[in-house]
C-alpha positions as a printed Julia matrix, in Angstrom:
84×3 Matrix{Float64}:
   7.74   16.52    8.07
   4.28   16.51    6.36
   2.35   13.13    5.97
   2.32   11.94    2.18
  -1.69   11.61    2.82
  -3.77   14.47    4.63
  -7.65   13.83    5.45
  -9.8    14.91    2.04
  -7.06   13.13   -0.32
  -7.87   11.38   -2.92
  -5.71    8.5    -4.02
  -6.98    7.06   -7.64
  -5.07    3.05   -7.81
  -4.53    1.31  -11.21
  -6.45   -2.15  -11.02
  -4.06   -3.15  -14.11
  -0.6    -2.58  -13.14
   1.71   -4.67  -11.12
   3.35   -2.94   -7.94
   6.81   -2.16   -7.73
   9.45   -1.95   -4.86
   8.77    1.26   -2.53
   5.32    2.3    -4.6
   2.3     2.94   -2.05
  -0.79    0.59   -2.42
  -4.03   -0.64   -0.98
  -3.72   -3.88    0.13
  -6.69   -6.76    1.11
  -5.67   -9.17    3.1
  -8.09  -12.32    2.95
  -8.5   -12.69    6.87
  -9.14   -9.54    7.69
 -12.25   -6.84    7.13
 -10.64   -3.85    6.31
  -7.82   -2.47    3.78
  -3.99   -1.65    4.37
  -2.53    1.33    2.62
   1.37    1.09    2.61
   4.69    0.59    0.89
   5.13   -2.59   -1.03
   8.35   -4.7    -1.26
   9.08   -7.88   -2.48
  11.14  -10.39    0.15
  11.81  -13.75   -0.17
  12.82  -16.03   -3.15
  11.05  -14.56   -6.14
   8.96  -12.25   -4.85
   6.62  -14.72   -2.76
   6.81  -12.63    0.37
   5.54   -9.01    0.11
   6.79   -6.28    3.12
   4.74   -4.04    4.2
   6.17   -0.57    4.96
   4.06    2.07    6.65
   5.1     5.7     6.19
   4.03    6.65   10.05
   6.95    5.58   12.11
   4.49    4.26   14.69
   3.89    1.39   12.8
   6.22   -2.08   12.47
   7.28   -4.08    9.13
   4.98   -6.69    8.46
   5.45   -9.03    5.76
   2.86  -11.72    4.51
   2.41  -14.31    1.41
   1.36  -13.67   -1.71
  -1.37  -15.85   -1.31
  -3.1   -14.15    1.82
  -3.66  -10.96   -0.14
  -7.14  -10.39   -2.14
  -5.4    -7.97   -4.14
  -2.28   -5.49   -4.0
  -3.41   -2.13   -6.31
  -0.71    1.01   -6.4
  -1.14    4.16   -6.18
  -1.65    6.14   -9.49
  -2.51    9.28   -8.88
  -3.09   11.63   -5.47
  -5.72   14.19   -5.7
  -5.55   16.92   -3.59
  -7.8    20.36   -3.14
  -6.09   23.49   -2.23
  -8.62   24.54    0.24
 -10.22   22.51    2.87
């Protein structure tokens, strides 16, 4: 099966809309330095839990507060040319 993302992709996220179950988005979480970009989910008694869902097998669940993220974007749009 083909990754979702290939190197050269180019994913545009809407800074306005509110993630929903199973959309992709780029996560900041406050402790760390870099960005997470996976599958959000809602857990927990309304909502306050978010699960974080990558789509490479190699990588585990991990699920965090609402309150450690800087921000939660999704995915809007993928851009991708047909030759490399």
């Amino acid at each position: 099966m083909e990754p979702r993302y290939l190197p050269g992709d180019r994913v545009v996220f809407n800074l306005n809309l509110r993630p929903r179950n199973g959309d992709v988005c780029i996560f900041k979480i406050k402790e760390t330095e870099g960005v997470l970009l996976n599958r959000y989910f809602e857990t927990g008694k309304k909502g306050e839990k978010v699960k974080l869902v990558s789509d490479n097998p190699d990588f585990e669940e991990r699920i965090f507060s609402m309150d450690q993220f800087l921000f939660i974007y999704p995915a809007w749009e993928t851009i991708r040319r047909e030759k490399r």
